[in-house]
C-alpha positions, -999 to 999 in steps of 0.1 A, spaced: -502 -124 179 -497 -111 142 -482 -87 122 -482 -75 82 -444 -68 70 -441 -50 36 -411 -59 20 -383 -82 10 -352 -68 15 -329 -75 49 -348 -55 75 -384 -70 59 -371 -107 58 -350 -105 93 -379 -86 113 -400 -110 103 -377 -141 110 -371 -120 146 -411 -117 150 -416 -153 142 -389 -165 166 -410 -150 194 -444 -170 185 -460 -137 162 -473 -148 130 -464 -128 102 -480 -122 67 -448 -112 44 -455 -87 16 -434 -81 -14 -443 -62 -44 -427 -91 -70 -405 -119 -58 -388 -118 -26 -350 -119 -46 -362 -83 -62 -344 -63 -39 -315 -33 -30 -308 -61 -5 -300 -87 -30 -276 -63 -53 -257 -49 -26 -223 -60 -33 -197 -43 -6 -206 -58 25 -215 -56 56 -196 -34 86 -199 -51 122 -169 -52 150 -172 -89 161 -149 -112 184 -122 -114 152 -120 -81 149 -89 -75 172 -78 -40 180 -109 -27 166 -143 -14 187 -177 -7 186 -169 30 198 -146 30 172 -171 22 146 -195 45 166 -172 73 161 -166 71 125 -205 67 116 -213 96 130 -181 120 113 -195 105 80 -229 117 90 -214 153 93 -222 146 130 -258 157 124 -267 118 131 -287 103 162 -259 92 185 -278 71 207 -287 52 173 -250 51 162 -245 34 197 -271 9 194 -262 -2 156 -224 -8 162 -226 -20 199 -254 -52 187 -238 -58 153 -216 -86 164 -247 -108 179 -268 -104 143 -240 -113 128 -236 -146 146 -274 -150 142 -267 -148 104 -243 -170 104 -268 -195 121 -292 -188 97 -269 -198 73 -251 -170 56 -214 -177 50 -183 -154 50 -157 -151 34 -128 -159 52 -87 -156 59 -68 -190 47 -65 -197 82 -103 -199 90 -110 -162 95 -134 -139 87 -117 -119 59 -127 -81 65 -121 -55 39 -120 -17 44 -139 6 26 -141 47 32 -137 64 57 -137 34 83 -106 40 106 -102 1 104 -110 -31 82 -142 -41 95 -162 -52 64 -173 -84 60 -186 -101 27 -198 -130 8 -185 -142 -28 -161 -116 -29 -191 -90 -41 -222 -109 -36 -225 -99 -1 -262 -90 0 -270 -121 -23 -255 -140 2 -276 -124 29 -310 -124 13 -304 -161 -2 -301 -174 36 -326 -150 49 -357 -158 22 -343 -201 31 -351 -190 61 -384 -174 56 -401 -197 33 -392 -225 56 -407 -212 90 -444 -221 99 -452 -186 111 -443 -171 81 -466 -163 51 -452 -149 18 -475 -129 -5 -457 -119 -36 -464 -102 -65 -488 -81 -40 -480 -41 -39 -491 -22 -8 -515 6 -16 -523 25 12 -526 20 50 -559 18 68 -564 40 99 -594 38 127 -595 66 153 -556 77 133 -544 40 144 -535 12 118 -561 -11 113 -553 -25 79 -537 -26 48 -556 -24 12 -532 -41 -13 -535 -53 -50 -532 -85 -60 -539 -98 -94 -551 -64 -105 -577 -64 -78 -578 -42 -49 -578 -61 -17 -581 -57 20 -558 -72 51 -575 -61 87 -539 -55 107 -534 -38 137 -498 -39 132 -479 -28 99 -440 -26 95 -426 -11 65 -395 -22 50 -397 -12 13 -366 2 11 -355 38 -10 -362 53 -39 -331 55 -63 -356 56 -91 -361 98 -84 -330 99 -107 -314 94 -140 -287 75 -126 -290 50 -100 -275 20 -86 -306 8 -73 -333 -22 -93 -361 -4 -106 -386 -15 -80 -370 11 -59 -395 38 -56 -405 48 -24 -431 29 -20 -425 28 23 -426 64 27 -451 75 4 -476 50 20 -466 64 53 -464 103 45 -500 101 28 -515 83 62 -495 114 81 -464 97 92 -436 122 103 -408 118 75 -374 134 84 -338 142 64 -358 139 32 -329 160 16 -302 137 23 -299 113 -4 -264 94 -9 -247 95 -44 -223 64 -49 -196 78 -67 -183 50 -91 -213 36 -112 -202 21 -145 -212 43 -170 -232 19 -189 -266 12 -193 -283 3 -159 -251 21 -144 -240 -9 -122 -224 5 -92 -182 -6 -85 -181 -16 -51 -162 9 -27 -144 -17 -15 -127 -18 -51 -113 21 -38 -103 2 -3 -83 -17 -20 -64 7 -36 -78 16 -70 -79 56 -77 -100 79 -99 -87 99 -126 -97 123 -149 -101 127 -187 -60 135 -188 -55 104 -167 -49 122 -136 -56 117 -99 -81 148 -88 -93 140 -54 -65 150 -35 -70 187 -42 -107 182 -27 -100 160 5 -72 145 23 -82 110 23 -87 114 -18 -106 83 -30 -113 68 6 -135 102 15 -167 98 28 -190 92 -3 -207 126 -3 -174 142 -8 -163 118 -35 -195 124 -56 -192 159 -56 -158 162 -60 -164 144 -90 -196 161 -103 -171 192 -96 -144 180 -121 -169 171 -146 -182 208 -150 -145 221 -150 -135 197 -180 -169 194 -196 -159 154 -194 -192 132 -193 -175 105 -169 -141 103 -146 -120 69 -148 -115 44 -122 -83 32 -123 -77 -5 -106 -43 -13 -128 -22 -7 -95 -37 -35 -80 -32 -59 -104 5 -50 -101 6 -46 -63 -12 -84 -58 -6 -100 -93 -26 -110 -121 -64 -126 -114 -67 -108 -81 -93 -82 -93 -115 -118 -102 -109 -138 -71 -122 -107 -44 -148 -92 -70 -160 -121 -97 -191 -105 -97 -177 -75 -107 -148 -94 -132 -180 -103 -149 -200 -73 -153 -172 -47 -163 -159 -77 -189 -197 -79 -199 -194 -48 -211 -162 -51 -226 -135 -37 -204 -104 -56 -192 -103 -40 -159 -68 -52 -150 -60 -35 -183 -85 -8 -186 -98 23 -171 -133 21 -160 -157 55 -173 -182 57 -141 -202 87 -127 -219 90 -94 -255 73 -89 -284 80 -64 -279 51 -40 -292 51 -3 -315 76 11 -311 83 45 -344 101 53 -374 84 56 -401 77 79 -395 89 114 -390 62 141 -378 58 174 -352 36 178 -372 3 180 -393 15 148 -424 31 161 -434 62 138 -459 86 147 -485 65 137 -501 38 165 -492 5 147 -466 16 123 -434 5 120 -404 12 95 -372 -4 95 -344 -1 71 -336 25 43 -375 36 47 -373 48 81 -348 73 91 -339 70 130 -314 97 118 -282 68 124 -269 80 94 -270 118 99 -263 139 64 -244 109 49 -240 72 56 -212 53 61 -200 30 35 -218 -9 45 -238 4 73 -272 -2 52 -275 -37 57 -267 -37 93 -289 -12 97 -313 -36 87 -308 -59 108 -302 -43 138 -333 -18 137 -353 -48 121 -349 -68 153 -358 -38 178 -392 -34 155 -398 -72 154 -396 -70 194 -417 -39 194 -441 -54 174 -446 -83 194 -449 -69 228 -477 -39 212 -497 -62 195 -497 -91 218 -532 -105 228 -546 -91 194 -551 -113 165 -562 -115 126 -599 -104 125 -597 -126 96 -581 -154 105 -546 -166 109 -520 -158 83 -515 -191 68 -555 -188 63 -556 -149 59 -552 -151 24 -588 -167 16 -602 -141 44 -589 -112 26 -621 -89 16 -623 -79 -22 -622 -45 -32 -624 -23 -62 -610 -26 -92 -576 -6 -84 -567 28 -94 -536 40 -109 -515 64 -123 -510 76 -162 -477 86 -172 -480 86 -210 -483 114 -237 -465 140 -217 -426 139 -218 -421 174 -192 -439 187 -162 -465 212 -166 -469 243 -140 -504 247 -127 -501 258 -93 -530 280 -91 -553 255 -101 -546 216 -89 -573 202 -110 -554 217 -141 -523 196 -131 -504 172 -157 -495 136 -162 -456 132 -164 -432 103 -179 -415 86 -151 -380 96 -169 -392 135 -173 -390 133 -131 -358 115 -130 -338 145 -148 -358 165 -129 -344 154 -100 -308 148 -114 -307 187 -119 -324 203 -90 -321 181 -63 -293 160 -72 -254 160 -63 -252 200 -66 -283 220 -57 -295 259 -54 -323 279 -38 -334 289 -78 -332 254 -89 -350 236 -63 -380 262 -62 -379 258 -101 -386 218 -90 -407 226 -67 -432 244 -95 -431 216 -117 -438 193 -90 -467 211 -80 -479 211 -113 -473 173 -119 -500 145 -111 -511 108 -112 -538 107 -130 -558 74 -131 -560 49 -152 -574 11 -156 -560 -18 -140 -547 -37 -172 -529 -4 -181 -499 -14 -160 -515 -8 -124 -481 -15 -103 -455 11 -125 -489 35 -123 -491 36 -84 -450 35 -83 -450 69 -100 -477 81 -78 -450 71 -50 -422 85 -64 -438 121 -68 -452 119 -34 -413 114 -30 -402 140 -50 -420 166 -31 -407 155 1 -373 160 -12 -373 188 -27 -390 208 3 -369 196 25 -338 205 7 -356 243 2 -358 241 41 -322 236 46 -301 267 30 -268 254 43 -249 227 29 -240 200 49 -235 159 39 -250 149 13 -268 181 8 -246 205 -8 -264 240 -17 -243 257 -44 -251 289 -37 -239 289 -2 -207 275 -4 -197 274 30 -201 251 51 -218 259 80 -207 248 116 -211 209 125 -237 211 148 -236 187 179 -252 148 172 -288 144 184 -288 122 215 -327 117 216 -345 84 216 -370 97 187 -363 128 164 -396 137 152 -396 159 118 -427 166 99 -435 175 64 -472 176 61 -485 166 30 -513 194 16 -517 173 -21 -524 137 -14 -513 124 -48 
């Protein structure tokens, strides 16, 4: 028994630790090193009701996952990611990850927004998903049914009679073949659609773009998550929202505190409502950037504080010269988890026999219109083990037409010199709808702003079908193999991407979550959470790219 995972991030690394655990051999793909992940950045934490968690519950966790969602999000999912977080967490912890904990041997939990209880738990301080990975790639490169393949991208998805039979790949800027009869994806999202972004740059859609283009449902392409404190800096490094949890506050240009007027929990709102409260403020003072404001903690718990629960932090806000016990911080919201994605049932079967997605690539619709603050990497987990057990029962009896993974490698078939995409000499999109051989190359950053005014924080009907022109009018055109072959075939991804977002933010004229329509500014009625195994949505895609 075998199976291909793509990616390197929690879900990619634990579903294949899960799928190794039961005898499957797996062949581990990552597009550069297995560190190079969201995974691996993540600094909050991670949310889970365990045995320490006292008055706390799993239905209480339940409960406030699917209010942030704008209870639009797949209650039986909710149910399944809070109720099974405690066991992961133990496995973890076996695995090696550490906590942080009380001075009496605790786990130390933090609370972040909109949880009704402290029920985050973290690693370093903010190194929480450094802690993670570190354990989980120890893990990985240590188990004999593992096989890592770095620096190989994923190009596109082989189907036989509309199954999965393979995987064509490039690999030292050759095009090669993997015969699989059972891929997972767990590339993670695609923060790279905008100007500002907490993500690494190797975010970029890879997961769902592979997947749409072999004719994977997608669903809630229109709900993308804006974190609303990212230094405003170069690389925008995102402040942790467990910095808000512990009491800091956001203020404007005059130094003062605006998010009570827009919601009652102010700076602990669910994060849709923070970023677009502050997007809000922006336009009404013409500002560039609000202030974070974490001075009241230094005086509420003394000197040094801020440095001993966020180091990481300590050293990237002083890195850029700010004395945050002294300072205010500038910081603007950033694209930061999208919770579309490929469509999956809730043990990560899409619509297409032998394709799996777990983690911020699929969408089992958990999240609804908005996730909740640390639910990403549980989400990873939890969903990443359901599609490791998946994967193992579906594909049992079959095996590597060529070979075994730790042989695979040499038994991989060559292929052609790999295609690409050109993004240079063109620095806007070019409208040619009427005629899709007359389309244009486009910069990388041309699509980023793009995005960042049409489909960003704020959107309209006239702005998105503006986006939707130009998008239609862009293309990847090739190029040779030396010419940069991986950034080529990540732009190809991220308009592929683009074009899911934008028509499925067209498709939905009322705002809810994270996707706020401008011009109609009421909200309309929650609707009641979906209660369905699998909620199938389809966005057929009539311009492979």
């Amino acid at each position: 028994m075998s199976i291909a995972v793509v990616g390197s991030g929690i879900a990619g690394l634990y579903t294949a630790l899960c799928a190794a655990a039961q005898g499957t051999e797996v062949l581990l793909v990552t597009k550069s090193v297995l560190q190079h992940s969201n995974t691996w950045h993540a600094q909050g934490g991670i949310a889970a009701v365990t045995e320490s968690s006292g008055a706390d519950s799993a239905a209480s966790h339940c409960e406030d996952t699917l209010a942030a969602g704008a209870w639009t999000g797949n209650r039986a999912a909710a149910e399944v990611l809070c109720r099974e977080a405690g066991s992961h967490i133990l496995r973890l912890q076996d695995l090696g990850a550490v906590f942080d904990a009380n001075p009496d041997g605790s786990v130390a939990l933090a609370r972040e927004a909109a949880h009704a209880a402290r029920r985050i738990l973290h690693i370093g301080g903010d190194a929480t998903g450094a802690g993670i990975a570190a354990a989980l790639i120890r893990a990985a490169r240590s188990h004999p049914g593992i096989t890592v393949l770095e620096n190989t991208f994923a190009v596109r998805l082989v189907l036989t009679g509309g199954a999965v039979s393979g995987l064509d790949v490039l690999a030292a800027g050759r095009e090669q073949r993997i015969d699989a009869h059972t891929v997972l994806l767990a590339t993670g999202g695609a923060g790279e659609l905008y100007r500002h972004t907490t993500n690494p740059s190797g975010a970029t859609g890879d997961g769902v773009a592979l997947a749409a283009r072999a004719g994977a449902e997608t669903r809630d392409e229109e709900f993308f998550q804006f974190h609303p404190t990212a230094l405003a800096v170069p690389g925008t490094p995102l402040i942790s929202e467990a910095v808000r949890g512990e009491g800091a506050v956001l203020r404007d240009a005059r130094g003062r505190r605006f998010m009570h007027r827009y919601h009652d929990d102010a700076e602990l709102a669910p994060r849709d409502v923070v970023s677009r409260s502050i997007v809000r403020d922006l336009a009404a003072t013409g500002e560039g950037t609000v202030w974070l404001d974490a001075t009241g903690i230094v005086r509420r718990r003394g000197a040094g504080f801020l440095a001993r629960r966020f180091p990481g932090l300590a050293a990237v806000t002083a890195a850029h010269g700010f004395d945050w016990e002294r300072d205010l911080l500038p910081v603007v919201p950033a694209a930061h988890y999208w919770m579309g994605g490929i469509a999956t049932d809730l043990s990560g079967r899409t619509s297409v026999p032998g394709l799996y997605a777990a983690g911020e690539a699929a969408c089992t619709g958990v999240h609804g219109a908005n996730r909740l603050a640390s639910n990403s990497l549980l989400e990873g987990l939890v969903f990443g083990a359901r599609a490791a057990a998946a994967c193992t029962a579906e594909d049992a009896g079959r095996a590597w037409e060529t070979g075994t993974p730790a042989g695979l490698w040499k038994g991989i078939r060559p292929g052609p010199e790999a295609p690409g995409a050109s993004c240079s000499g063109t620095a806007s999109f070019q409208s040619s709808r009427e005629d899709p051989t007359r389309r244009r190359p486009f910069q990388r950053a041309a699509l980023q702003s793009l995005m960042w005014e049409h489909a960003g924080v704020l959107r309209s009907g006239s702005g998105l079908r503006e986006a939707a022109g130009l998008l239609d009018g862009a293309a990847a055109a090739p190029v040779h193999s030396e010419r940069e072959p991986v950034k080529a075939l990540e732009d190809a991804n991220l308009l592929t991407c683009a074009r899911l977002v934008v028509a499925a933010a067209l498709r939905r004229s009322s705002p809810i979550g994270a996707h706020f329509r401008t011009d109609d500014p009421q909200r309309a009625p929650a609707p009641q959470a979906a209660t369905a195994d699998h909620c199938p949505g389809t966005l057929p895609l009539t311009e492979p790219v």
